[in-house]
C-alpha positions in Angstrom: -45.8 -24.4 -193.1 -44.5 -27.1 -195.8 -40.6 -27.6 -195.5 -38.1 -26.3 -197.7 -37.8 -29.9 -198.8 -41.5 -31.1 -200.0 -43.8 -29.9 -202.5 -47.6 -30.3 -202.2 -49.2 -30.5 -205.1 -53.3 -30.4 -205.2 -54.8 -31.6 -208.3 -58.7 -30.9 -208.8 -60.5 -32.7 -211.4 -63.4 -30.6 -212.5 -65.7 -33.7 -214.2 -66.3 -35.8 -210.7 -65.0 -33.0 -208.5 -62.2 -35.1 -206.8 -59.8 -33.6 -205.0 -56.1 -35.2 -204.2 -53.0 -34.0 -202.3 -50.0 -35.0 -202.6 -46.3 -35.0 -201.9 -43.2 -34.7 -204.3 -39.8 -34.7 -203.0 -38.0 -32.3 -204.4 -34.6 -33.2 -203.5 -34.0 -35.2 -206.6 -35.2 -32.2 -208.7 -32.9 -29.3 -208.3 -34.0 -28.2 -205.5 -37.6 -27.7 -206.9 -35.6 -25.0 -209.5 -37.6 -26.7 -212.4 -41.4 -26.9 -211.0 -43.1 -25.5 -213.3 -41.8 -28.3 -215.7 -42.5 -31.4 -213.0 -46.1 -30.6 -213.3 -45.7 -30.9 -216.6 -44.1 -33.9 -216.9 -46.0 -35.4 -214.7 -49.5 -34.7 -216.8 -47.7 -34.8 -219.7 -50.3 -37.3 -221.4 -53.2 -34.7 -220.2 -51.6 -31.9 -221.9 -50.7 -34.1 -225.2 -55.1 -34.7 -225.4 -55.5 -30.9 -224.8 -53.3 -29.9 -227.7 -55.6 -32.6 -230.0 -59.0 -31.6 -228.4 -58.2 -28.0 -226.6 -61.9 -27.4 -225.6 -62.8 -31.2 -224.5 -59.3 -31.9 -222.5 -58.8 -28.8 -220.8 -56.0 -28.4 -218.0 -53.8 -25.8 -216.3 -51.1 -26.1 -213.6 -49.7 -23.5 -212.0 -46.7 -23.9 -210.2 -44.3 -22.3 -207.6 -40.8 -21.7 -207.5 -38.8 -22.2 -203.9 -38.3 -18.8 -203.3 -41.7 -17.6 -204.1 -43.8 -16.0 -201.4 -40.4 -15.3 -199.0 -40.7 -12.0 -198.6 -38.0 -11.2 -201.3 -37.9 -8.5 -203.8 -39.8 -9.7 -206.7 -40.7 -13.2 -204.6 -44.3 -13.4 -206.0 -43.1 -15.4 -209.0 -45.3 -18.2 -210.4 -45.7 -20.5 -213.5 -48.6 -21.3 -215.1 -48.8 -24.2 -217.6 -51.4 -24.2 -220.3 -52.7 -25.5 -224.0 -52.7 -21.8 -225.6 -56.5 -21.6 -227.5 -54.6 -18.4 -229.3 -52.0 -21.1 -231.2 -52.4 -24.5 -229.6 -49.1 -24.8 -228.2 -48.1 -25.9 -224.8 -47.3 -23.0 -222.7 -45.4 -21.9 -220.1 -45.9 -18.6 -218.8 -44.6 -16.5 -215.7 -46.6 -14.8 -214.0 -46.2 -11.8 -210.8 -48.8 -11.2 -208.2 -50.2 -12.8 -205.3 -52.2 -15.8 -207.0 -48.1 -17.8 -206.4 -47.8 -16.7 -202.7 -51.0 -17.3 -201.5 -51.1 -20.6 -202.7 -48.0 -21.4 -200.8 -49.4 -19.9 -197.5 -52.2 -22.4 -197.9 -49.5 -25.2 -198.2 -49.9 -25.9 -202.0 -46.7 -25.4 -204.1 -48.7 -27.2 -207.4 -52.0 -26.7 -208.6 -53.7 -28.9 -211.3 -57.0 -28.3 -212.6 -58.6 -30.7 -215.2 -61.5 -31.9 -216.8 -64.8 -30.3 -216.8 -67.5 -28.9 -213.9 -71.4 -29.9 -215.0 -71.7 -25.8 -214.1 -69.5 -22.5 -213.6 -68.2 -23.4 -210.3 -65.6 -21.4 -207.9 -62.5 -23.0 -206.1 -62.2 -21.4 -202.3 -58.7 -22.5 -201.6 -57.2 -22.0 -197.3 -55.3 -23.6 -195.2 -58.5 -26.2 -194.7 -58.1 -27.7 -197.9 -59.9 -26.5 -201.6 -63.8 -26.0 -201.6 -65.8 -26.4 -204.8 -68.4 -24.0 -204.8 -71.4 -23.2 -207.3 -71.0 -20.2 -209.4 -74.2 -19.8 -210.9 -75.7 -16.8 -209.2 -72.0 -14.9 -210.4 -71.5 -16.5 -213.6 -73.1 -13.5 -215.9 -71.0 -11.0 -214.1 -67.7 -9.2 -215.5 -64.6 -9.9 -213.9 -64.8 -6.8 -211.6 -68.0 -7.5 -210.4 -67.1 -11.0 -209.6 -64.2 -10.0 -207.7 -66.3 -7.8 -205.8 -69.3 -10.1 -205.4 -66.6 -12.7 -203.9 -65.3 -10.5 -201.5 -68.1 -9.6 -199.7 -69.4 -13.5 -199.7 -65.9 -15.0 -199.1 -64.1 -12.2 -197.3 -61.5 -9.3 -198.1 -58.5 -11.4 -197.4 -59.1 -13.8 -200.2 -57.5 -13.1 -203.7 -60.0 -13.7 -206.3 -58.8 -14.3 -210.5 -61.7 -14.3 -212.2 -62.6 -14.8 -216.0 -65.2 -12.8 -217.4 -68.9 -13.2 -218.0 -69.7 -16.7 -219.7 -71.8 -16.3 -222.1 -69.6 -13.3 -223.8 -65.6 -12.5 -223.6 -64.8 -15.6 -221.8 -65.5 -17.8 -225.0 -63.2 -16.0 -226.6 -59.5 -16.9 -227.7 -57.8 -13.4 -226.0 -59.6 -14.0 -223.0 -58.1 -12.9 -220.1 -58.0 -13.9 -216.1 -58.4 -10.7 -213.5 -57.4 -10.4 -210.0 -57.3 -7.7 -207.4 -59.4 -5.3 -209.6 -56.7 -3.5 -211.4 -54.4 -6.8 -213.2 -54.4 -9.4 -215.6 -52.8 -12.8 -215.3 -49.5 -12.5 -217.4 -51.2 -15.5 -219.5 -53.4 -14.5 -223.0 -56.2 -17.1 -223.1 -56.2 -18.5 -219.9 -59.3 -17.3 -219.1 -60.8 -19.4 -222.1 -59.1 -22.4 -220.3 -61.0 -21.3 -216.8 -64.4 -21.2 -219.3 -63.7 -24.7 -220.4 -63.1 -25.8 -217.1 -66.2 -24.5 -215.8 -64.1 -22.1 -213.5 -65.7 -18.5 -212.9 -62.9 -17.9 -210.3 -60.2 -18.8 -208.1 -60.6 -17.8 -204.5 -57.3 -18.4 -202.3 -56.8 -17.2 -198.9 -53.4 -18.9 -197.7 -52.7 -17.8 -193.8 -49.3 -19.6 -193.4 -46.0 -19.0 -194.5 -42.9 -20.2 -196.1 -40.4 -22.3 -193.6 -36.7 -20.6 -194.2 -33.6 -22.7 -193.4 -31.7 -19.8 -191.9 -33.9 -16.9 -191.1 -31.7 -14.5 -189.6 -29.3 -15.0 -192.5 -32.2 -14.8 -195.2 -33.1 -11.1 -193.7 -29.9 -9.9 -193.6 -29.2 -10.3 -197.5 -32.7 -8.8 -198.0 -31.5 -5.8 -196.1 -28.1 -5.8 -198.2 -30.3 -6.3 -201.4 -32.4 -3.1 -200.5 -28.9 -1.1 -199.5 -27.2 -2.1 -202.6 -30.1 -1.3 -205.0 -31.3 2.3 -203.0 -27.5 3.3 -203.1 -26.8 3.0 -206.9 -28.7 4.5 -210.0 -30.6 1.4 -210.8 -33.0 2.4 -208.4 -34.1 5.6 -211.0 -36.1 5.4 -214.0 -35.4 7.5 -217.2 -37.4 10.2 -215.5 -35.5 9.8 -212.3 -38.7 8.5 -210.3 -37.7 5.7 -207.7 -38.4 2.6 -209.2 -41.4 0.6 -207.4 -41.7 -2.8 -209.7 -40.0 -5.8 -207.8 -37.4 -3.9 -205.8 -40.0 -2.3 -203.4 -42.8 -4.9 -203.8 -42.7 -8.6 -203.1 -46.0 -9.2 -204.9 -46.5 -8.2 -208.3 -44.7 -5.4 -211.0 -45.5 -1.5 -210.0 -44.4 -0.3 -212.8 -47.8 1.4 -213.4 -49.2 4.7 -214.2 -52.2 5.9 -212.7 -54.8 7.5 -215.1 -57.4 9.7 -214.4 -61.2 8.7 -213.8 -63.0 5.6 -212.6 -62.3 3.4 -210.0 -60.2 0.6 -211.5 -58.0 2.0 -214.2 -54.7 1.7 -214.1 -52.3 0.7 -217.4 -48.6 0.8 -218.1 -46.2 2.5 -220.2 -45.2 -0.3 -221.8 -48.5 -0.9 -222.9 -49.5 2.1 -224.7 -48.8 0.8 -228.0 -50.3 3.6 -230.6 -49.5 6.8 -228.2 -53.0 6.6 -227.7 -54.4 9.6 -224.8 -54.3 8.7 -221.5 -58.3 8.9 -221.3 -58.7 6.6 -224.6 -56.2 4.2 -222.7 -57.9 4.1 -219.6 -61.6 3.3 -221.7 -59.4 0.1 -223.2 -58.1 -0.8 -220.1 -61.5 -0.3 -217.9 -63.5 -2.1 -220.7 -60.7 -5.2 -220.6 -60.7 -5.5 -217.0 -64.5 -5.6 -217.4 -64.9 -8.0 -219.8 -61.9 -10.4 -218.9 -60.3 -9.7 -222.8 -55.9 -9.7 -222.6 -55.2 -5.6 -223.3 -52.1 -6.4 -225.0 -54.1 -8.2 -227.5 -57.0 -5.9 -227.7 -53.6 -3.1 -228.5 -52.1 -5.1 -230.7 -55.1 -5.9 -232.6 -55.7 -2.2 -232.8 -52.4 -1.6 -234.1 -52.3 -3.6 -237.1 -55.7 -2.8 -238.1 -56.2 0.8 -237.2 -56.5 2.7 -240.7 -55.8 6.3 -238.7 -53.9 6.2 -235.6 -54.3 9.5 -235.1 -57.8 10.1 -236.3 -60.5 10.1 -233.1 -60.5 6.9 -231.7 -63.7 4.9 -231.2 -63.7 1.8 -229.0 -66.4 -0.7 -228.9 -65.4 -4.2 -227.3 -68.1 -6.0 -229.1 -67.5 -5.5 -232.5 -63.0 -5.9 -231.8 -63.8 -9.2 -230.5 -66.0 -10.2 -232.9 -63.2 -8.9 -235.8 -60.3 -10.6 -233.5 -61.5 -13.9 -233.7 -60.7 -14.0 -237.3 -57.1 -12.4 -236.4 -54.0 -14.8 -236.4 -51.4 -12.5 -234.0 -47.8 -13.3 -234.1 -44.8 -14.2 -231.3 -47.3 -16.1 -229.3 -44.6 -18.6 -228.4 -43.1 -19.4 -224.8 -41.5 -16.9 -222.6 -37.6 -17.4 -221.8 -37.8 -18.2 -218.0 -34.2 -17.6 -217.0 -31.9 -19.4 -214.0 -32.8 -16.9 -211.6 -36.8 -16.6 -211.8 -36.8 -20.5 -212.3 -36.1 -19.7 -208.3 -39.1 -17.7 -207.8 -37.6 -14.6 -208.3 -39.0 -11.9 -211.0 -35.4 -10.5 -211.4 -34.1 -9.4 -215.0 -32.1 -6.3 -216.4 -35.6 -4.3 -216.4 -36.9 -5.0 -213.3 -33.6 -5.5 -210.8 -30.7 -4.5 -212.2 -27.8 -5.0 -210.5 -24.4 -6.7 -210.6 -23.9 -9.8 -209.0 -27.9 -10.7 -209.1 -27.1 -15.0 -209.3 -24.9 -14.5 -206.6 -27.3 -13.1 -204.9 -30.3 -15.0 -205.7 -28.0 -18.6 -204.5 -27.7 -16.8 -201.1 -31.3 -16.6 -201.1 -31.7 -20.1 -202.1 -29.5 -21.3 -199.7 -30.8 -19.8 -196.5 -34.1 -20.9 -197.6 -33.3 -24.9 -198.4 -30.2 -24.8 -195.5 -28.3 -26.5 -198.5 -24.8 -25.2 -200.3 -26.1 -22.7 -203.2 -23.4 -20.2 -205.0 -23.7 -18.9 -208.6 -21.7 -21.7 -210.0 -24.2 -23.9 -208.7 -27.3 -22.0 -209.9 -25.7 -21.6 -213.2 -25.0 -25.6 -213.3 -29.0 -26.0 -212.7 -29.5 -23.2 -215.2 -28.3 -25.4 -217.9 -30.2 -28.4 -216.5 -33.2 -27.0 -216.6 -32.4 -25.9 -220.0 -31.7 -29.0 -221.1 -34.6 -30.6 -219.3 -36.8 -27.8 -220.9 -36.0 -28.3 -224.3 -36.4 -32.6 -224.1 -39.6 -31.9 -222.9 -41.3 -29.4 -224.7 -39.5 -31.0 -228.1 -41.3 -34.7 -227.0 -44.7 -32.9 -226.6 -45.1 -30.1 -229.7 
């Protein structure tokens, strides 16, 4: 287990296939509150060439926040940096799902992938270090059928993010990046980025842990965090259904709805931009996952072009990504990451709300680093980051 201190970051360059580790104190740099921007930063030259030559100077960094991975409502926060191939802007996205913890449970708290593989290759990433492994026998197959294929070669226990086949959706501006079957990346385009890189998938199978400060004292505000939320009506939705997004899982939103019919369809709500049927949204979503193509965009796309949206809907995913590589969508701009998931938590009014959430989220922070942490604090870093944020992203557009 890495210290509540250091951050490891691994940086893999695709075009000679060196791989380097190493070490960033983090005491200088709030606590390691702004990581996703330190990567940044710190390859801030790479990402200038990426917005100037997308395709030719490709990177990605995903980063973690301190609390990710703890065991923490809504812990399984990460940030993903990336040149968008939708609007060429620098992005910074967050992200919920397992990709952030595992990393950390194989001792990496930075990832940095740049340059360009010969060939589609695959990453295995564990608590040995980060493999580089030949894709070519996978690189035809969707995204589902290279997470399966994956499994059985590299084992259950890994999580595999995948882009889809190479020579179709993954050349493509909306594509997408899969994992566990049923979810996308929270990242439109990165899987174009993976297809530059020569990346078919990431396969990361961390078997350590995170080091808390105070680990008794860490449990016990989980334990008040779970009473607190079960005993007041933010634990209900609209239709009085107990609430199983960040509160009950540490790893990703569950805010999903399960639809009838083949073996990986799942969608949300949220999603269901036209009021399609729940079969005609399940056909979207199965055909997305497939092909490794962002569903929001695919939605979207269909919204402002549909001529009946209540007619009988037709769907063919050849002929919508032909038509949406003409398309120009709009608010494709960075995310507001706010104080408290700068910390690794996936909190807001949607997914946990409750009174007093930065008071608790500097407890957290606190018992993990073993360092003083209240709101005031949290809020002072808040600003920082802001600050920080704005500098940066102003000297780079």
């Amino acid at each position: 287990m890495q210290g509540a201190q250091n951050h490891i970051l691994a940086e893999v360059n695709l075009s000679n296939s060196k791989i380097q580790f190493n070490q960033i104190d983090v005491a200088e740099n709030l606590e390691g509150l702004q990581s996703y921007e330190l990567v940044l930063d710190k390859y801030k030259d790479m990402f200038v060439k990426a917005i100037s030559e997308p395709s030719k100077n490709p990177i990605i960094s995903i980063s973690t926040g301190p609390l990710t991975g703890t065991g923490a409502p809504g812990s399984a926060t990460y940030f993903i940096n990336f040149v968008s191939p939708v609007n060429g802007k620098i992005i910074s996205r967050i992200c919920e799902g397992p990709i952030g913890p595992y990393l950390r449970y194989a001792g990496i708290d930075h990832l940095v992938l740049y340059g360009k593989a010969k060939k589609p290759v695959t990453l295995s990433i564990n608590n040995e270090g980060i493999n580089i492994i030949s894709a070519k026998e996978i690189q035809d197959l969707d995204a589902v059928e290279t997470i399966e294929t994956l499994h059985r070669q590299l084992g259950e226990d890994n999580i595999i993010a995948s882009s889809g086949a190479i020579k179709k959706a993954a050349r493509s501006r909306f594509a997408s990046v899969v994992y566990d079957y049923h979810y996308e990346v929270e990242a439109i385009g990165l899987g174009r980025v993976f297809f530059d890189l020569g990346i078919k998938a990431l396969a990361i199978n961390g078997q350590g842990g995170v080091a808390l400060a105070q680990p008794e004292e860490f449990l016990q505000e989980l334990i008040d965090i779970y009473k607190y939320y079960r005993s007041t009506n933010a634990s209900k939705t609209q239709n009085d259904q107990i609430t199983k997004n960040t509160y009950l899982s540490p790893w990703r939103k569950n805010d999903f709805i399960k639809l009838s019919g083949q073996y990986y369809g799942l969608a949300t709500d949220s999603e269901n931009v036209l009021g399609l049927k729940n079969d005609d949204l399940l056909k979207i979503n199965q055909q997305c996952l497939k092909e490794g193509i962002s569903q929001r965009m695919v939605l979207e796309f269909i919204k402002e072009n549909a001529e009946e949206k209540n007619g009988d809907f037709t769907f063919d995913m050849e002929s919508i990504l032909k038509d949406m590589e003409k398309w120009t969508p709009d608010n494709q701009d960075n995310l507001d990451i706010s104080t408290i998931q700068a910390t690794g938590l996936y909190w807001d009014d949607k997914a946990l709300p409750f009174i007093g959430a930065i008071d608790r989220a500097a407890k957290l922070l606190k018992y993990y680093s073993g360092k003083e942490w209240n709101s005031f604090h949290l809020e002072e870093a808040g600003r920082q980051i802001a600050s920080i944020s704005n500098e940066l992203y102003l000297g780079v557009k």
